[in-house]
N, C-alpha and C positions, 0 to 999 in steps of 0.2 A: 378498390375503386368501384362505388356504386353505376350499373348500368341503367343506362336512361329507361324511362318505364315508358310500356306501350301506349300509353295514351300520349307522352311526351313524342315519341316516334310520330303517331300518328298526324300529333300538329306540326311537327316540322316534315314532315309531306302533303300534308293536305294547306300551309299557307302560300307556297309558289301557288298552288292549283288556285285557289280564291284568289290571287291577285291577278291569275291569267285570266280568268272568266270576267271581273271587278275590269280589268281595261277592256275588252272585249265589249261588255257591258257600255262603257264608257265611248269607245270608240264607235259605236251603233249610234247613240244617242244623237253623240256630236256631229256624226254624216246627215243623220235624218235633219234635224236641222236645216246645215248646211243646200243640202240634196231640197228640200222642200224650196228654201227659199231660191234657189235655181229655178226650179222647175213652172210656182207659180207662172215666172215671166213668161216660160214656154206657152203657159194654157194662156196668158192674155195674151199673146202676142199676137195667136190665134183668135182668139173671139173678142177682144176688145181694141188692141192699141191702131188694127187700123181705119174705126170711126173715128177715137177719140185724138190721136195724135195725126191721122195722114188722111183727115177727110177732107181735103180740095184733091184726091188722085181717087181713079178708080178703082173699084174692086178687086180686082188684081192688081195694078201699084201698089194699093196699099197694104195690101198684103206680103207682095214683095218687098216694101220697105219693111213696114212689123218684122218681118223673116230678118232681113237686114239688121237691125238693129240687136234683136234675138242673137246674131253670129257674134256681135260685137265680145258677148261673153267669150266666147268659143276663142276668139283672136287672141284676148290678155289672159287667158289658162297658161302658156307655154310663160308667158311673164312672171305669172304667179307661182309657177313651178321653178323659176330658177332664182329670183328671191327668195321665196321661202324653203326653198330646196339649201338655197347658200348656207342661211344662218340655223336651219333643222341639223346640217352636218358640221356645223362649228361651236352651238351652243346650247342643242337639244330640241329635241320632238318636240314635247311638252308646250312649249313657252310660243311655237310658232302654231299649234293647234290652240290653244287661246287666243291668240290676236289672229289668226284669218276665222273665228267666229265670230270676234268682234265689228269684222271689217263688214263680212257680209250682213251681218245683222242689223246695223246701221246704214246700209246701200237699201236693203229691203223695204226695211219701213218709212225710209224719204222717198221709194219710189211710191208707196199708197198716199201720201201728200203732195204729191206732183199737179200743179194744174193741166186741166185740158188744152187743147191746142186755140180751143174757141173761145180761152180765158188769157192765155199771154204768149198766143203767137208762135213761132218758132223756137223760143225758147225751150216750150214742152216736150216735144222729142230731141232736142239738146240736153237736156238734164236727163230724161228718160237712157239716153246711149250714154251719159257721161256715170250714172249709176250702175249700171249695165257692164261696165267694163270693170268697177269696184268688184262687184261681184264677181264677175271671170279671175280678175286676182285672185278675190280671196281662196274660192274653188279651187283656182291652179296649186295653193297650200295646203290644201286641206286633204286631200286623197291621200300626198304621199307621207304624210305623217301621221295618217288616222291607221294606215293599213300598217304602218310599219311599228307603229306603236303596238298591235295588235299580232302581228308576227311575229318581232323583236320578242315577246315575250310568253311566245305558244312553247311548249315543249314539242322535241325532236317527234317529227312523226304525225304532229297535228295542227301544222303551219296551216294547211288548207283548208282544216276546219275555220282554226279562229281567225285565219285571216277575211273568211269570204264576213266575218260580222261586220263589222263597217262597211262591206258591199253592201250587205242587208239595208242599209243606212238610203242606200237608193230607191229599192222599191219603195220602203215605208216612206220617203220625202214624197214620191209618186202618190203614195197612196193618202197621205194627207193633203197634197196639194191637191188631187184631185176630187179628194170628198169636200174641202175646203169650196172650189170653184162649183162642186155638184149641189150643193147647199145654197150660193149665194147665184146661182144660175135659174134657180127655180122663181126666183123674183121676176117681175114683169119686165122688159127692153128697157123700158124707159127707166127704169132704179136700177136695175142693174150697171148699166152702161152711166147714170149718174154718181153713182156712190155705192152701190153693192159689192162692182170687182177691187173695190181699194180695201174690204176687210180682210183677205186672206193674205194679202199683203203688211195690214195693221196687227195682223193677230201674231205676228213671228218676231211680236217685241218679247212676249209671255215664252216661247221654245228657245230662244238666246238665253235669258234667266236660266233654264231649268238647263238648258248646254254648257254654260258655264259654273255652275254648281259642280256638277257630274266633273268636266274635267280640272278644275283646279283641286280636285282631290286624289290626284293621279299620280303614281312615282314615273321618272326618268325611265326610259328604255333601257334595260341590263345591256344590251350590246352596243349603241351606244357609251353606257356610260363607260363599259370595258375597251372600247376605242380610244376615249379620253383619254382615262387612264395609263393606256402603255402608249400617250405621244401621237396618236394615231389621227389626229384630227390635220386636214388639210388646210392649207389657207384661202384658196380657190376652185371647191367642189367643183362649180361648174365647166373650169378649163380640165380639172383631173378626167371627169368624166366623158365629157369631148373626146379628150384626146388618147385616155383608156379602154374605154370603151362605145365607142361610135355605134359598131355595127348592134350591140347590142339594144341600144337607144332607139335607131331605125328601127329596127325586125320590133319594139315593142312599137312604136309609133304604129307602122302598118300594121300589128295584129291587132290594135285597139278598134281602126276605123272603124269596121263594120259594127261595133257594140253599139259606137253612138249614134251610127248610122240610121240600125234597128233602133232606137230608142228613139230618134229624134223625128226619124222619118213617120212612126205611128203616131208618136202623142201630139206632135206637132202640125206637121203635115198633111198626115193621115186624116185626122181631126179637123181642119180646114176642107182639105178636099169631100170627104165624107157629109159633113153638114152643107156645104155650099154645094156639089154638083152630083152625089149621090140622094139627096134630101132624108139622111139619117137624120133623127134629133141631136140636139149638143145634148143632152141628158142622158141619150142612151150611149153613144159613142162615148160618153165619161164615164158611163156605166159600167161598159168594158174593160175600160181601163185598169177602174176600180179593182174588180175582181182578179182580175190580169194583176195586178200589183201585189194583194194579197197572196196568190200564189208563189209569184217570185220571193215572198219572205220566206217562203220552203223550201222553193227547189236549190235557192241562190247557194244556204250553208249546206244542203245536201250534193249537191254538186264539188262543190268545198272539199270536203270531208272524201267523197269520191276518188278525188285529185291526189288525196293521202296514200288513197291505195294503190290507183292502177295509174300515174301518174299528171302533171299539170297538161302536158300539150294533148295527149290524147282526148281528153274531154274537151279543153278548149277546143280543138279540132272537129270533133261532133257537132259543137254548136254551130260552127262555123257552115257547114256544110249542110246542116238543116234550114237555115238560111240563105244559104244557096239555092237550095230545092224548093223551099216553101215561098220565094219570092214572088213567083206568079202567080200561084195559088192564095195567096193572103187577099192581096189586093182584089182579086178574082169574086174573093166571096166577099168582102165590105161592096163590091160594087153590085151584088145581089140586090141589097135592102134589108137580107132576112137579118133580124133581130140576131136568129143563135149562129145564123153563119158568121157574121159578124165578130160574135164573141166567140167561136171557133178560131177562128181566120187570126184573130189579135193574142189568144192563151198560146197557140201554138208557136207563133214567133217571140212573144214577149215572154210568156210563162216559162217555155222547155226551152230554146234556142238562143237566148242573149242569157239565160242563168247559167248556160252549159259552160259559158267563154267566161262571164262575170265572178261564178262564183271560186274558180281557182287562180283569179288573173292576179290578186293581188300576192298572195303567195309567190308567183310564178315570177314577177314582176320583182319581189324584192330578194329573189334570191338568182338575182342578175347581175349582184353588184355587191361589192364589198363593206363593210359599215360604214368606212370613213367616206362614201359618195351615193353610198345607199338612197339618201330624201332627193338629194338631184337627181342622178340618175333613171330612177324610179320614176322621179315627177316627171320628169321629161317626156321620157317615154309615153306615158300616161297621155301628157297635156298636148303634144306636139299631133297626138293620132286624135285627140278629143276635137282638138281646135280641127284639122277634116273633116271629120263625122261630124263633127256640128257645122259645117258651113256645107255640107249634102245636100241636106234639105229645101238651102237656096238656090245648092242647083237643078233639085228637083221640082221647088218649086215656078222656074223658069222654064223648065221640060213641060210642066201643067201647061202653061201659057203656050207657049210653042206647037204644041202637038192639042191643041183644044179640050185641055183637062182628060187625055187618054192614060188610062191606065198603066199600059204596058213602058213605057220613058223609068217609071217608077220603080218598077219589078227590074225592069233590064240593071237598072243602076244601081242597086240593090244588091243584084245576084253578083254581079262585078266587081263589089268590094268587097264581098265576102271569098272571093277566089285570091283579090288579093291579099287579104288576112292570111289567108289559110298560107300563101306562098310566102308570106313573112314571119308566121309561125316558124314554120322549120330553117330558116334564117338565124334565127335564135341561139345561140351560144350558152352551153349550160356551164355555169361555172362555180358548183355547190351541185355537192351529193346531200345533202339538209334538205330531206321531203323528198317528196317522187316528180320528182319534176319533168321527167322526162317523157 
């Protein structure tokens, strides 16, 4: 019996490794995407939607509304997560990350053809919230089958590598949305605010195309399809999950909050308060971000990868507690003016401290749960702490009003859900020796 020659060895070792990098690859793409067209909404919600859609309220209503309609995403995530979550553990990953790209992609670019409020009335931020929540769907599908496709198919040992690439998928949405709004910002008030902020919106027809290429050329999840296979598929993930695993769904719910908290509270919030009552430019406070963004496309799979070695909760853990600590201090120094304090004050929360928690969460997250409830489960968790963390900011942005745009409402609130992440963390129930989870 002839033995196979080393080059033959080599290819049947080195093709698993190219199809895990190849989804990896894939699953980045698809978040950024995804992640972009989210986020847009954030940066207008902020500087545009409340002339254009809530100008009979003042300056603060209408911003309060903007914010408002902003959360409406954050409310249909936990929806999005258990649809998509259903039919991810009954008929494949694959086929539910194609249609929630679909879904968002076509929410995004009706919302850049929306007329203004001074063209047909109340209708306009009616359509505006009824897009809005498309999108929160489709997002609520999209996490847990981007990461899990990505996981599902890491080898033993470097789950937290590849799982943190479709986190990756967040900063770089960040980081395009906001070179996106830093480009179409530089135009005069009056174009901008007429037809400038609807190109970052029109341009996410052309990132759908190239997201849907990338994953329709994607195989099935191996663990997945080895559920299938031995009978292992559920009829109703969502009640399996419920009722097998609760606590772990909670403890991820509460460690998520603070992620979106930190995210939502700077780009969003931050962003508003800073241009209006600290008088930063919007160009440089985007500036920040930028760079801030870019960053996080380092630390997010090095952190990842960390997780591999010295375990998932301990890193999460660090970020969480830097966040804690840097709460006061953040705010402290955007309320400076200084240009580099500024971009101090935003690298050290956003760059080191939400990549610390981000970049092994998805990992951590999917080895909470068994295959056959895995996309639920996971989602849940995920969508049910996102949809918090995204509705913070509205109560922080009520603390601005309340307390006359004082800083510290913001910081207290801040540090507060990061103590309770951290107390939800070790809630956590590890159920998989698969990676260092612990």
């Amino acid at each position: 019996m002839t033995e196979p020659s080393v080059s033959a060895v080599e290819e049947a070792t080195t093709r698993p490794r190219r199809q895990t990098r190849k989804v990896a690859f894939a699953s980045l793409i698809g978040t950024t995407v995804e992640w972009y067209d989210f986020y847009i909404y954030g940066t207008a919600a902020a500087l545009v939607f409340p002339q254009l859609f809530f100008p009979e309220f003042s300056q603060a209503a209408g911003l309060l509304l903007a914010l408002s309609t902003f959360a409406v995403g954050f409310v249909a995530r936990p929806l999005g997560g258990v649809v998509f979550g259903h039919f991810g553990d009954r008929i494949g990953r694959k086929k539910m990350l194609v249609l929630s790209l679909i879904a968002m992609g076509a929410a995004t670019v009706a919302m850049g053809l929306v007329p203004s409020f001074a063209q047909i009335g109340i209708l306009a931020p009616l359509l505006i919230v009824t897009l809005r929540f498309v999108q929160g769907i489709a997002v609520g599908g999209e996490w847990g089958g981007a990461i899990l496709m990505a996981v599902e198919h890491a080898p033993p040992g470097r789950k937290g590598f590849y799982g943190s690439w479709p986190q990756i998928g967040s900063p770089l949405g960040l980081l395009l949305s906001t070179a996106a709004f830093s480009a179409v910002s530089s135009l005069p008030d009056e174009q901008f605010l007429a037809w400038g902020w609807r190109i970052p919106f029109l341009a996410s027809a052309l990132l759908i195309i190239i997201g849907m290429v990338v994953r329709l050329s994607l195989h099935e999840s191996p663990e997945f399809a080895a559920a299938r296979s031995a009978g292992q598929v559920v009829t109703l993930p969502v009640r399996e999950a419920l009722l097998r695993h609760p606590r772990n769904i909670a403890a991820a719910a509460g460690a998520f909050v603070v992620i979106n908290t930190v995210f939502y509270l700077v780009t969003v919030l931050g962003l508003s308060w800073a241009t209006s009552h600290v008088g930063i430019s919007r160009s440089t406070f985007l500036g920040a971000v930028l760079v801030t963004a870019a960053v996080m496309c380092c630390t997010v799979p090095f952190f990842g990868a960390l997780s591999d070695r010295v375990g998932r909760r301990p890193v999460f853990a660090a970020g969480a507690l830097l966040v804690a600590v840097a709460a006061f201090p953040l705010f402290w120094l955007i309320e400076t003016g200084s240009t580099p304090l500024l971009f101090l004050g935003v690298l050290i929360m956003m760059g080191i401290g939400h990549p610390l928690m981000y970049g092994p969460q998805a990992a951590l997250y999917s080895e909470l749960f068994p295959a056959e409830v895995r996309y639920t489960g996971a989602s849940l968790g995920y969508q049910i702490g996102g949809m918090i963390g995204g509705l913070v900011p509205l109560l922080a942005g009520s603390l601005l009003i309340a307390f006359d745009n004082a800083a510290w409402p913001m910081s207290a609130l801040l540090a507060a859900v990061a103590v309770i992440s951290l107390l939800s963390l070790s809630a956590i129930r590890v159920r998989t020796t698969q990676g260092a989870v612990g």
